[in-house]
DOFI-808416 format. One record per residue (C-alpha): residue number from 1; residue in three letters; x, y, z. Coordinates in pm, 1 decimal. Last residue first. Layout:
BEGIN
+------+------+----------+----------+----------+
| resi | resn |       c1 |       c2 |       c3 |
+------+------+----------+----------+----------+
|  NUM |  ALA |        X |        Y |        Z |
...
+------+------+----------+----------+----------+
This chain:
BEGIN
+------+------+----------+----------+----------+
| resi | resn |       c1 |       c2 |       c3 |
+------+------+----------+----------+----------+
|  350 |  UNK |   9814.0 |  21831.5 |  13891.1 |
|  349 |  UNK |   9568.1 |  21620.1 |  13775.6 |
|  348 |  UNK |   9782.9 |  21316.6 |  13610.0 |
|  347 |  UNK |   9858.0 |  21200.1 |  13943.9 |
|  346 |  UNK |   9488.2 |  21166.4 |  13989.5 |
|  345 |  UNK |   9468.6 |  20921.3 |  13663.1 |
|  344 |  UNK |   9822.4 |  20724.1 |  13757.3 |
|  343 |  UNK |   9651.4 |  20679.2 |  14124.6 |
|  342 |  UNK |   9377.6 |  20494.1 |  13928.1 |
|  341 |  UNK |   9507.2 |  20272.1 |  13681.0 |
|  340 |  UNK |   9263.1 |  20167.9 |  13503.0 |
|  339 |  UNK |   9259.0 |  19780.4 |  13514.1 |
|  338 |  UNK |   8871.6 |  19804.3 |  13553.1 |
|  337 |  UNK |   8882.9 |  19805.1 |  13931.5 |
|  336 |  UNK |   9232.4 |  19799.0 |  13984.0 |
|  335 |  UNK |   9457.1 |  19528.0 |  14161.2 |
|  334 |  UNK |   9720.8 |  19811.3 |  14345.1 |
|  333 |  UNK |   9560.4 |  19782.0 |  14682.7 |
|  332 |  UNK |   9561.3 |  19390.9 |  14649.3 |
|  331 |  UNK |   9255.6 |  19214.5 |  14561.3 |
|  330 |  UNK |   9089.7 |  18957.3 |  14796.6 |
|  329 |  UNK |   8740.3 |  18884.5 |  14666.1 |
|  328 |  UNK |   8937.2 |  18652.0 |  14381.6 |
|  327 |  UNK |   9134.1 |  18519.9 |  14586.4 |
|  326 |  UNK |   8976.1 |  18207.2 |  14698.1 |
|  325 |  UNK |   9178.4 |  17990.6 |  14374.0 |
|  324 |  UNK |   9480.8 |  18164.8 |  14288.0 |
|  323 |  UNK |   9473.4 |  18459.6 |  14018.6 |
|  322 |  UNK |   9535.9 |  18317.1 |  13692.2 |
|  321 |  UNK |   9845.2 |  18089.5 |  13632.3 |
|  320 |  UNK |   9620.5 |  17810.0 |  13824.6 |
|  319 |  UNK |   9245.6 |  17916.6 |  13867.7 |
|  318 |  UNK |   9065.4 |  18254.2 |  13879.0 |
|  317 |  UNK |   9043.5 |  18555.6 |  13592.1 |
|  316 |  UNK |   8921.2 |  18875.8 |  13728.4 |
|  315 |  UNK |   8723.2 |  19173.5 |  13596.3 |
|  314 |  UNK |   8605.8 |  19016.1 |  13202.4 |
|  313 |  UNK |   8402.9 |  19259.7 |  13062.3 |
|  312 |  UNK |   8659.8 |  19428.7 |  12886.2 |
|  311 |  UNK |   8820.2 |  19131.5 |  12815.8 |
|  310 |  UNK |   8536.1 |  18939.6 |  12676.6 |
|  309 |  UNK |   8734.3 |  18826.8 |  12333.7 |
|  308 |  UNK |   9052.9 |  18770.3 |  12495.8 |
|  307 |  UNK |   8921.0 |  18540.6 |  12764.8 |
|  306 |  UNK |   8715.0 |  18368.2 |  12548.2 |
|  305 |  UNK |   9052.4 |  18285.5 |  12311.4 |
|  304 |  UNK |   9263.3 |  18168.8 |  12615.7 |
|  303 |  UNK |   8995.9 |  17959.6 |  12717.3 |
|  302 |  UNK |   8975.8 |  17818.1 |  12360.9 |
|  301 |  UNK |   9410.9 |  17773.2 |  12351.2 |
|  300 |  UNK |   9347.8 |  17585.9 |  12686.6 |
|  299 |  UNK |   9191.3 |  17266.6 |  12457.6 |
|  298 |  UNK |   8849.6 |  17097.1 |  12470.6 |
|  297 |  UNK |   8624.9 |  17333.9 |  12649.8 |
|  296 |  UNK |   8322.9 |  17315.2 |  12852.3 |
|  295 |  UNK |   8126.8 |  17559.9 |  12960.4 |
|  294 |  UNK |   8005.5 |  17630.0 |  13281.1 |
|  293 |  UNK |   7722.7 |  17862.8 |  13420.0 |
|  292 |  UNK |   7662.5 |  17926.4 |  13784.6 |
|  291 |  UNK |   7331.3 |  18021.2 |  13979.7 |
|  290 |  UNK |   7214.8 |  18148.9 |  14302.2 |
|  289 |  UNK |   7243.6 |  18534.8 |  14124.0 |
|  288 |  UNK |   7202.5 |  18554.3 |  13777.5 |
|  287 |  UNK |   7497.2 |  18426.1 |  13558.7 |
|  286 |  UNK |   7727.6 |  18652.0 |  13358.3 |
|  285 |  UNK |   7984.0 |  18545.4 |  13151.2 |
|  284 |  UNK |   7757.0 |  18354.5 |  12866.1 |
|  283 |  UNK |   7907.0 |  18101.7 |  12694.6 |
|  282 |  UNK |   7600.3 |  17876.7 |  12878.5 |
|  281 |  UNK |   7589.5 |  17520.7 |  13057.2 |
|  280 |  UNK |   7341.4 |  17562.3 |  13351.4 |
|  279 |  UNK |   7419.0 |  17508.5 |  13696.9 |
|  278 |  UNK |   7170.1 |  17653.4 |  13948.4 |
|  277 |  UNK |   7300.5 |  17649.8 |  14337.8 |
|  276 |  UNK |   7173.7 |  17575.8 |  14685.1 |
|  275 |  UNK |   6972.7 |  17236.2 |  14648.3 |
|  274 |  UNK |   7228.5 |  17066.4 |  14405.9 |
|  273 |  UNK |   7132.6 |  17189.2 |  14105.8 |
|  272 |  UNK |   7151.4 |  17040.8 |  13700.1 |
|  271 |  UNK |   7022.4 |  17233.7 |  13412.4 |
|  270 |  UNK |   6860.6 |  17198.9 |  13118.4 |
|  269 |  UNK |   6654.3 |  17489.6 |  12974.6 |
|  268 |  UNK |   6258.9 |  17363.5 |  12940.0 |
|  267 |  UNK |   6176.0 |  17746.9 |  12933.0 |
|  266 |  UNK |   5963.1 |  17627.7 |  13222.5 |
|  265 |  UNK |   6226.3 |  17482.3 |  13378.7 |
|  264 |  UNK |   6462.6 |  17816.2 |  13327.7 |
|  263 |  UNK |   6215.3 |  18044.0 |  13483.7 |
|  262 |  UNK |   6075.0 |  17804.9 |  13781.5 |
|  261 |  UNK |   6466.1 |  17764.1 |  13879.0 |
|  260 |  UNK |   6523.4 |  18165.2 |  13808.2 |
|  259 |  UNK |   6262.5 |  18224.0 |  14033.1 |
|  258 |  UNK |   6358.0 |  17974.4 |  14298.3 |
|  257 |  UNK |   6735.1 |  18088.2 |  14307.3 |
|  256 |  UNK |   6664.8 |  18434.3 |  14289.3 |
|  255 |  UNK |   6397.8 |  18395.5 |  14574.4 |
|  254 |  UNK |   6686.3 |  18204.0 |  14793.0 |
|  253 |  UNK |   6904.2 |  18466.4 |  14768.9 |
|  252 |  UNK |   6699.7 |  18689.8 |  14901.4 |
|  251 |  UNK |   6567.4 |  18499.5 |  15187.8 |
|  250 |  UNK |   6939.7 |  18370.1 |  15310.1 |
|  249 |  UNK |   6865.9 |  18006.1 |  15396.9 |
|  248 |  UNK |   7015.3 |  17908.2 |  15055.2 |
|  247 |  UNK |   7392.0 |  18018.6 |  15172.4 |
|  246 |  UNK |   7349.4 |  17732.7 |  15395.7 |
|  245 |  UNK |   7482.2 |  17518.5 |  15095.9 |
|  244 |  UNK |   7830.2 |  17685.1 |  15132.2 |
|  243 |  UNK |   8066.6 |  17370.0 |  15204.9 |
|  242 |  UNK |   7870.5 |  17150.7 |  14952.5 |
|  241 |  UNK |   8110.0 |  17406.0 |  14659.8 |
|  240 |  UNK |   8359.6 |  17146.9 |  14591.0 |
|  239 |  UNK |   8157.1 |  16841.7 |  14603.8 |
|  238 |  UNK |   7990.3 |  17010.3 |  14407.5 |
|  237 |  UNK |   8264.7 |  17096.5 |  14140.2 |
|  236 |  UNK |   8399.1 |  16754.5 |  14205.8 |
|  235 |  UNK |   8027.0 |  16651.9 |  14071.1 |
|  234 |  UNK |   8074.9 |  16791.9 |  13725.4 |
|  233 |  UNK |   8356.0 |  16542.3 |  13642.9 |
|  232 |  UNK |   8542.8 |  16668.5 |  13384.8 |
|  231 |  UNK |   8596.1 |  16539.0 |  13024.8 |
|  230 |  UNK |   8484.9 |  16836.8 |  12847.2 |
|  229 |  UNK |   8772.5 |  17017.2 |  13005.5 |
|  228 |  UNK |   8643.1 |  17328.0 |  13248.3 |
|  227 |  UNK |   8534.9 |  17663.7 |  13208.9 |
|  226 |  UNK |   8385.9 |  17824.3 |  13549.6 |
|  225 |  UNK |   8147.0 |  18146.2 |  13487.7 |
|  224 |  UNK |   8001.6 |  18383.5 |  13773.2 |
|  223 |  UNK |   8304.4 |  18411.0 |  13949.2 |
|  222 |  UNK |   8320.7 |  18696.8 |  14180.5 |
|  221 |  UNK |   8506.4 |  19010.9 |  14122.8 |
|  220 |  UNK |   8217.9 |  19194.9 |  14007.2 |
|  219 |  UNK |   8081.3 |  19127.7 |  14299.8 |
|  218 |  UNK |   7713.2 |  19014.0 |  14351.2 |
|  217 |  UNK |   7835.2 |  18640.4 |  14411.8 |
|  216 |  UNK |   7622.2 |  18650.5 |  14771.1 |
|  215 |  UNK |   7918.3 |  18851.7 |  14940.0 |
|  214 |  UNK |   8114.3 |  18542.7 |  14859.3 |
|  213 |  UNK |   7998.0 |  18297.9 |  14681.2 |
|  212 |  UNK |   8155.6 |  18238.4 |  14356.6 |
|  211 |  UNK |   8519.7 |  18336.1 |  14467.3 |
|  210 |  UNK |   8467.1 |  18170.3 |  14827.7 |
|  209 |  UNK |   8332.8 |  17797.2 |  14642.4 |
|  208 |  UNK |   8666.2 |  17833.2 |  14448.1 |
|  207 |  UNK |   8852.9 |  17741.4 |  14781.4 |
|  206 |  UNK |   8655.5 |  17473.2 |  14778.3 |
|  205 |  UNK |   8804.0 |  17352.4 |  14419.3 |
|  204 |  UNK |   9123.8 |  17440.0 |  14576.2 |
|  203 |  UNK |   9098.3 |  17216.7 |  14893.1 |
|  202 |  UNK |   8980.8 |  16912.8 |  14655.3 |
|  201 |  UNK |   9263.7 |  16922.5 |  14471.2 |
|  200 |  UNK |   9261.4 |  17074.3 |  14101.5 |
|  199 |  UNK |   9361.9 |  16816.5 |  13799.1 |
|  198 |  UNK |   9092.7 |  16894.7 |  13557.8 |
|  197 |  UNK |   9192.8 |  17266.8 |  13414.2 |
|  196 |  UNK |   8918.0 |  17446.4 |  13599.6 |
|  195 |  UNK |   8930.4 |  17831.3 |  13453.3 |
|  194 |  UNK |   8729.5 |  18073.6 |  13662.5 |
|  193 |  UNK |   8535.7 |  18358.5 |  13521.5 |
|  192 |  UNK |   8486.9 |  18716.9 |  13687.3 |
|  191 |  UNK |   8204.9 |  18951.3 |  13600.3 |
|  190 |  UNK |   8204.2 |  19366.9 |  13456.9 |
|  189 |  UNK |   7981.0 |  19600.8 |  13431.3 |
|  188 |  UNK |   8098.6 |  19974.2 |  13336.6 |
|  187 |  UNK |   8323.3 |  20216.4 |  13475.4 |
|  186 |  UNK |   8384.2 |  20526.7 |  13419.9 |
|  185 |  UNK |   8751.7 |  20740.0 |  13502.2 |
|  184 |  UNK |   8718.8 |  21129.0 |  13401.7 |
|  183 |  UNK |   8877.9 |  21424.2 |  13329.3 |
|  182 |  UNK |   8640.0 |  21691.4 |  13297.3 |
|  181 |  UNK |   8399.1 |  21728.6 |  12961.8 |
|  180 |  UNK |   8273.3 |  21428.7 |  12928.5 |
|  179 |  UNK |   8123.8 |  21416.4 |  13264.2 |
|  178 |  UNK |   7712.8 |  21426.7 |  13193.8 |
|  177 |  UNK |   7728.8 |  21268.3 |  12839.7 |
|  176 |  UNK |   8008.9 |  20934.3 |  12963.2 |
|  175 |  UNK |   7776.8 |  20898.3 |  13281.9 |
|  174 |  UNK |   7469.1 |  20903.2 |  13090.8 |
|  173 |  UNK |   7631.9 |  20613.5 |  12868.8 |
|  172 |  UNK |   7777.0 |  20421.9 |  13197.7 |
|  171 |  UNK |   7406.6 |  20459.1 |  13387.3 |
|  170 |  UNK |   7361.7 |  20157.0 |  13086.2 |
|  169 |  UNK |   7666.1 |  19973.8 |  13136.4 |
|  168 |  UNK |   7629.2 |  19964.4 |  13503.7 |
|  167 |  UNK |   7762.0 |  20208.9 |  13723.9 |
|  166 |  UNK |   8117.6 |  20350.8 |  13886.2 |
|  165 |  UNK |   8242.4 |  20727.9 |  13792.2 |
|  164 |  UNK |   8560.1 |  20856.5 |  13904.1 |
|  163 |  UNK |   8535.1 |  21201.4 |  13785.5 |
|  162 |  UNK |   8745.0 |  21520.0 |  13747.0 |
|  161 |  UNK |   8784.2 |  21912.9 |  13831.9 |
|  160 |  UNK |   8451.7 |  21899.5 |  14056.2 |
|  159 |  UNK |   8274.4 |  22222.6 |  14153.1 |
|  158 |  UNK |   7934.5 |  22025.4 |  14160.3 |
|  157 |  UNK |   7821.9 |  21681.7 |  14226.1 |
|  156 |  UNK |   7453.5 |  21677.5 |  14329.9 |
|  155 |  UNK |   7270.3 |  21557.8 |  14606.2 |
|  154 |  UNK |   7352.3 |  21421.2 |  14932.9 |
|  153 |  UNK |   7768.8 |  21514.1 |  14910.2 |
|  152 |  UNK |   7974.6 |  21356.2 |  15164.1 |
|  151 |  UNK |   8309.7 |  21582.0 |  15163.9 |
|  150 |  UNK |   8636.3 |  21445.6 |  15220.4 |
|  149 |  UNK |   9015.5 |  21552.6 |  15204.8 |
|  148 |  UNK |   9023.9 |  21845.6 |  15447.1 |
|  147 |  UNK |   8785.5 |  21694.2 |  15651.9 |
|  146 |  UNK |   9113.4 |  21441.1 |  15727.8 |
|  145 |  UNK |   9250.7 |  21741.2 |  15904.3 |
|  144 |  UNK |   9074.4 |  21573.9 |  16257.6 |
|  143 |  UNK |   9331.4 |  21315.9 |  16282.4 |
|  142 |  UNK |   9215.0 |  21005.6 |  16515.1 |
|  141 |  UNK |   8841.2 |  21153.8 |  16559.0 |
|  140 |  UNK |   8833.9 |  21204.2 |  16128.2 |
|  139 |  UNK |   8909.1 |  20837.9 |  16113.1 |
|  138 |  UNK |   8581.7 |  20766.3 |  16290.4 |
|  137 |  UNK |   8393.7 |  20971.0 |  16094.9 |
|  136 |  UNK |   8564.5 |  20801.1 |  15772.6 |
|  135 |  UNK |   8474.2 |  20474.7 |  15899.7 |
|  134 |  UNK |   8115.3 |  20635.4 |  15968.9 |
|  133 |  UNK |   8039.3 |  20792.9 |  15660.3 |
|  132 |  UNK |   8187.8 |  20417.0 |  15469.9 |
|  131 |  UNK |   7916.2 |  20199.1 |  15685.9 |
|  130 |  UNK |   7644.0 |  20422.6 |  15611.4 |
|  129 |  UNK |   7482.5 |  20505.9 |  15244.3 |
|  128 |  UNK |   7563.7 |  20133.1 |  15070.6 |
|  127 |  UNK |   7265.4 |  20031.3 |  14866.4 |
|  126 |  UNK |   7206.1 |  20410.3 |  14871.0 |
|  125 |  UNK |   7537.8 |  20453.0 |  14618.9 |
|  124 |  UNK |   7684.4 |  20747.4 |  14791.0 |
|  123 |  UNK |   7840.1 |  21085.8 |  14594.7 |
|  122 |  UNK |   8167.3 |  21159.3 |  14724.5 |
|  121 |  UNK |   8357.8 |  21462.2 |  14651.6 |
|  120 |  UNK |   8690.4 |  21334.4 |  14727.3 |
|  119 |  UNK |   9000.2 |  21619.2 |  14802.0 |
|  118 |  UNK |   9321.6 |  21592.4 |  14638.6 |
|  117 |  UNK |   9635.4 |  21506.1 |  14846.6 |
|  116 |  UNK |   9697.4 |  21179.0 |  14607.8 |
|  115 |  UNK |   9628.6 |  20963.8 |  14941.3 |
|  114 |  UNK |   9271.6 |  21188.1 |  14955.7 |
|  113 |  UNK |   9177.3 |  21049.6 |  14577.3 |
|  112 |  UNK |   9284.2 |  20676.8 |  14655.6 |
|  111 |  UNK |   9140.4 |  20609.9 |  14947.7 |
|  110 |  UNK |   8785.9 |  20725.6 |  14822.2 |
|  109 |  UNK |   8869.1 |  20538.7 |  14529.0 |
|  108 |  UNK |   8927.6 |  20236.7 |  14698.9 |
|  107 |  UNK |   8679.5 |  20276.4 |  14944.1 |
|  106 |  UNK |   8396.5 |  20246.0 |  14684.4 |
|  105 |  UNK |   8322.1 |  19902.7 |  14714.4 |
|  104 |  UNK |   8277.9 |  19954.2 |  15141.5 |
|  103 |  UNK |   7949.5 |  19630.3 |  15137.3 |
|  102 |  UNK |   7898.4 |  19462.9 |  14785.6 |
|  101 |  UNK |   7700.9 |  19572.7 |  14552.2 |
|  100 |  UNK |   7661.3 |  19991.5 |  14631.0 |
|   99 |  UNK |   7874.7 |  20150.7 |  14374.8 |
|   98 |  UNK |   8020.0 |  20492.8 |  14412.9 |
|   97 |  UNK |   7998.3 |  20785.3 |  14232.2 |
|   96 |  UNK |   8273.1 |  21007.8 |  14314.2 |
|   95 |  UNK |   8368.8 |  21357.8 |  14218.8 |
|   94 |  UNK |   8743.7 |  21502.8 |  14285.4 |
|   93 |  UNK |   8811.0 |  21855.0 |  14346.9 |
|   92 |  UNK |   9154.5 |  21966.9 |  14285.1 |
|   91 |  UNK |   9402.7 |  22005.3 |  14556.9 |
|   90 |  UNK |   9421.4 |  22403.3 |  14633.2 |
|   89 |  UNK |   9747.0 |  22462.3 |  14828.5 |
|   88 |  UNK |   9925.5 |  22173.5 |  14618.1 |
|   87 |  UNK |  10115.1 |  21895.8 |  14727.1 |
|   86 |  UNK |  10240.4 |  21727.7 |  14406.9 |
|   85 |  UNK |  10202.7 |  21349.4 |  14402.5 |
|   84 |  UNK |  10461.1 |  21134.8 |  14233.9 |
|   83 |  UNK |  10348.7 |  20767.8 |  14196.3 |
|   82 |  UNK |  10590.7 |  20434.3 |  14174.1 |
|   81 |  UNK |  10657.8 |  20404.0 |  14540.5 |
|   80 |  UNK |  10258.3 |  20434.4 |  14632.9 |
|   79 |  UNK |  10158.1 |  20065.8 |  14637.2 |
|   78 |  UNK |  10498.6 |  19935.8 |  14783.7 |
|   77 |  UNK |  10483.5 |  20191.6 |  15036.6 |
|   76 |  UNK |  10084.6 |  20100.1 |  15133.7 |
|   75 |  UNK |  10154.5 |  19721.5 |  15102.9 |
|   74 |  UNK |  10462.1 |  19810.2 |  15348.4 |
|   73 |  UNK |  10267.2 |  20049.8 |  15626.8 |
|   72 |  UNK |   9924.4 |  19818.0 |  15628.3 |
|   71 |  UNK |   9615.2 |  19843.7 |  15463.8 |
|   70 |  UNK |   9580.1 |  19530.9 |  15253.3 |
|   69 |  UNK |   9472.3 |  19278.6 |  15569.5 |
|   68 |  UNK |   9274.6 |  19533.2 |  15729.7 |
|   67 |  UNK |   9048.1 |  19621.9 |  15432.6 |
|   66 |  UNK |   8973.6 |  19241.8 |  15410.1 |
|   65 |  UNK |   8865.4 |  19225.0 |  15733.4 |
|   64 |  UNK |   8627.4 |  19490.8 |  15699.6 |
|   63 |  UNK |   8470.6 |  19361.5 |  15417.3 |
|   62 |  UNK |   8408.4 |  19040.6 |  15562.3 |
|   61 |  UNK |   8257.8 |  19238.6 |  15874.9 |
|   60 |  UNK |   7993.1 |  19334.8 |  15647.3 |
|   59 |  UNK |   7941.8 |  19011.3 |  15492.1 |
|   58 |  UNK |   7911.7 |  18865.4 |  15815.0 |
|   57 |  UNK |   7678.7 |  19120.4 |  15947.8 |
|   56 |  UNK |   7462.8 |  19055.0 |  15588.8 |
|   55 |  UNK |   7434.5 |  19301.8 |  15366.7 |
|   54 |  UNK |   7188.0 |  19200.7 |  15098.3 |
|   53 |  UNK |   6874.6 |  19294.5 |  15292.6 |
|   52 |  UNK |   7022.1 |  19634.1 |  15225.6 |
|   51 |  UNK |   6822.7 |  19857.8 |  15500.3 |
|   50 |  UNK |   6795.8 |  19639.9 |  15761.7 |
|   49 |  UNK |   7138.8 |  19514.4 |  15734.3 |
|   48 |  UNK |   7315.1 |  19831.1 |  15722.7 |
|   47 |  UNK |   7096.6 |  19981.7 |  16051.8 |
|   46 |  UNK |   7237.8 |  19619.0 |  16260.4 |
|   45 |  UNK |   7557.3 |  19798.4 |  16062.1 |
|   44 |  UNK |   7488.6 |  20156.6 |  16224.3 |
|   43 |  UNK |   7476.6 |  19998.8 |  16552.5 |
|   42 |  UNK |   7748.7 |  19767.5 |  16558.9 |
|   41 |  UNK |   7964.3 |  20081.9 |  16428.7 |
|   40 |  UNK |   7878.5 |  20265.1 |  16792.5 |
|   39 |  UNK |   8002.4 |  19973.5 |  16986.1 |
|   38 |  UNK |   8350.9 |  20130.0 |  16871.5 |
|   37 |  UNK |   8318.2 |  20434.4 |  17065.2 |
|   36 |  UNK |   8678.7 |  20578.0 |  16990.4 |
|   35 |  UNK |   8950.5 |  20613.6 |  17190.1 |
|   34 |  UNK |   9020.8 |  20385.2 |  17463.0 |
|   33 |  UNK |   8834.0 |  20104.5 |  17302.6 |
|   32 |  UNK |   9090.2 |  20174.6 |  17010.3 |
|   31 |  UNK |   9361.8 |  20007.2 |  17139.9 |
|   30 |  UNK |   9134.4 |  19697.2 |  17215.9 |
|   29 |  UNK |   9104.5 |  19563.6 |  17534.4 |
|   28 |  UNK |   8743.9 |  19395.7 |  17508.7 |
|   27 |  UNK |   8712.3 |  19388.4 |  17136.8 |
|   26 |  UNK |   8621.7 |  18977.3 |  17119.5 |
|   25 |  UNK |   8267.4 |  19059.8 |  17227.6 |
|   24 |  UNK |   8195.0 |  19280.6 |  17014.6 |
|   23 |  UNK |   8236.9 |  19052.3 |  16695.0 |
|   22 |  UNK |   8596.1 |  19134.6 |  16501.5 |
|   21 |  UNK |   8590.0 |  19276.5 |  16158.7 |
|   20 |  UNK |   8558.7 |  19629.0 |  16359.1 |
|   19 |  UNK |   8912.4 |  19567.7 |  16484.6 |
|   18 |  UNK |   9025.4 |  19478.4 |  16144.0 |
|   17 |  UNK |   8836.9 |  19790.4 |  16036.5 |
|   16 |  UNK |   9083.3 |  20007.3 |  16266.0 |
|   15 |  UNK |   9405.5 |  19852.2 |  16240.6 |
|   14 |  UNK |   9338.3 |  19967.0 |  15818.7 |
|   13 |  UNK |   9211.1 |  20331.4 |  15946.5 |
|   12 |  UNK |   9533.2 |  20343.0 |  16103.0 |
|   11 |  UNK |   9747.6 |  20257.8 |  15823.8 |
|   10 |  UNK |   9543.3 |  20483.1 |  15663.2 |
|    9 |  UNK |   9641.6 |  20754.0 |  15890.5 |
|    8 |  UNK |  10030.8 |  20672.5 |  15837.4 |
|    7 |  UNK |   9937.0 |  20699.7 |  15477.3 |
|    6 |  UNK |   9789.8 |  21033.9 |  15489.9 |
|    5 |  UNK |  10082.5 |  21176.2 |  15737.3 |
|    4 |  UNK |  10365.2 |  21040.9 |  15486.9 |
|    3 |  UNK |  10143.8 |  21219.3 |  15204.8 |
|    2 |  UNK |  10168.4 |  21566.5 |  15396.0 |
|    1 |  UNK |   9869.1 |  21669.9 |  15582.5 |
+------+------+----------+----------+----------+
């Protein structure tokens, strides 16, 4: 396929997940009824959720929406008009290790290495072993020479000319031995803050209720930290967030929130909670899972100066001048993981 061909298909593929973002029931008459099976993906996410009590249909179908929303014919020209990509009769080999937090987090790359014309190697997080095997299978019925770009490896990598690597900071160092010696992208962990400068509405201070809960705040583009003047009114920030107390019916989440409750009380750690969420005051950036730290500042120029000094942990900043408020789970194609620019990398292969 020449690149025009590969981004027509994932133009496609993007009409294709924003027709899987949709319940059944609201398919009837679909373009793609005619072709593909699309009851077919219900099944292997009702499989999703029983595996990865963290997927959630909603969270699933979350995913899917958001994929449709980026992957259309102009975001994919105005991503791609700065790269040159050389279409070579052997593409080189690309191995992926993808993540498994959040539901698709390794599309990106996957995306990325087959719109470059080389060929993805892709090793699958088992948090996350089905829903991206069967969007591709699907993709492969609409233009069979995808299988030219894609292999689904179950052991493994081997025969690979680079690396896009995505772990924690500890798999990071056995990453960094084992693929040191090809090209190679790895990432480490990385959290999202939010700065709160006093004066937000009450619509944006919801909105930031999305970037800390969304897909249960296990992102590393949700906001596990909001800094905020020393002055400000903690309970705007709940009032804020009330919107998403049923997120406390969800077992798992609910355990991290009790343990870490029992943890910190017993530790006699102050905190304040509202049922559904943990707030304790702490510099650090990452907070466990059905909580949220704050700290409090006094003047910008110390949010500029945390900022600086966590930037490579730091993924996304939220709040005015930052990224808007509810957008922090809704990067554009070119908003890389890491800020490494990705495309520039496989470019860079030839």
């Amino acid at each position: 396929m020449q690149l025009q061909q590969r981004k027509d298909l994932f133009v496609r593929i993007g009409a294709l997940l924003k027709t899987l973002s949709k319940p059944s029931e609201e398919r009837v008459g679909d373009a793609f009824s005619n072709q593909l099976d699309l009851d077919e993906m219900d099944g292997v996410i009702n499989l999703e959720v029983r595996h990865n009590g963290w997927f959630t249909k909603e969270n699933i179908r979350q995913s899917f929406a958001a994929w449709g929303e980026v992957l259309t014919a102009e975001k994919l020209d105005k991503w791609l008009a700065n790269y040159s990509f050389a279409e070579s009769e052997t593409p080189k080999k690309v191995g992926l290790i993808l993540a498994g937090n959040i539901p698709m987090v390794g599309f990106h790359d996957v995306m990325s290495v087959i719109l470059s014309g080389n060929c993805a190697q892709v090793k699958l997080s088992r948090d996350d072993a089905r829903l991206l095997p069967s969007v591709m299978g699907m993709a492969l019925q609409l233009e069979p020479k995808l299988k030219e770009y894609i292999e689904f490896v179950p052991g493994k990598l081997s025969g690979f000319d680079a690396v896009i690597a995505t772990g924690s900071n500890n798999t990071s160092r056995y990453f960094e031995l084992y693929f040191g010696k090809v090209p190679n992208i790895i990432r480490k962990n990385r959290s999202s803050v939010a700065v709160v400068q006093g004066n937000e509405t009450k619509e944006e201070l919801e909105l930031l209720g999305h970037d800390i809960f969304s897909y249960f705040g296990l992102g590393c583009r949700n906001v596990t930290n909001v800094m905020m003047p020393r002055d400000f009114n903690l309970d705007r920030v709940f009032e804020g967030l009330f919107p998403f107390k049923e997120i406390v019916n969800h077992n798992k989440y609910a355990n991290n929130y009790d343990y870490h409750k029992a943890l910190w009380l017993l530790n006699n750690e102050q905190l304040l909670e509202n049922g559904f969420i943990l707030v304790k005051e702490d510099t650090a950036l990452v907070s466990p899972v059905g909580s949220l730290f704050i700290q409090r500042y006094d003047d910008l120029s110390e949010v500029e100066k945390y900022i600086e000094e966590y930037t490579n942990d730091i993924q996304v900043v939220v709040g005015r001048n930052y990224v808007p408020f509810g957008q922090a789970q809704c990067p554009e194609l070119w908003d890389y993981a890491d800020g490494v620019d990705t495309l520039a990398f496989l470019s860079s292969l030839a």
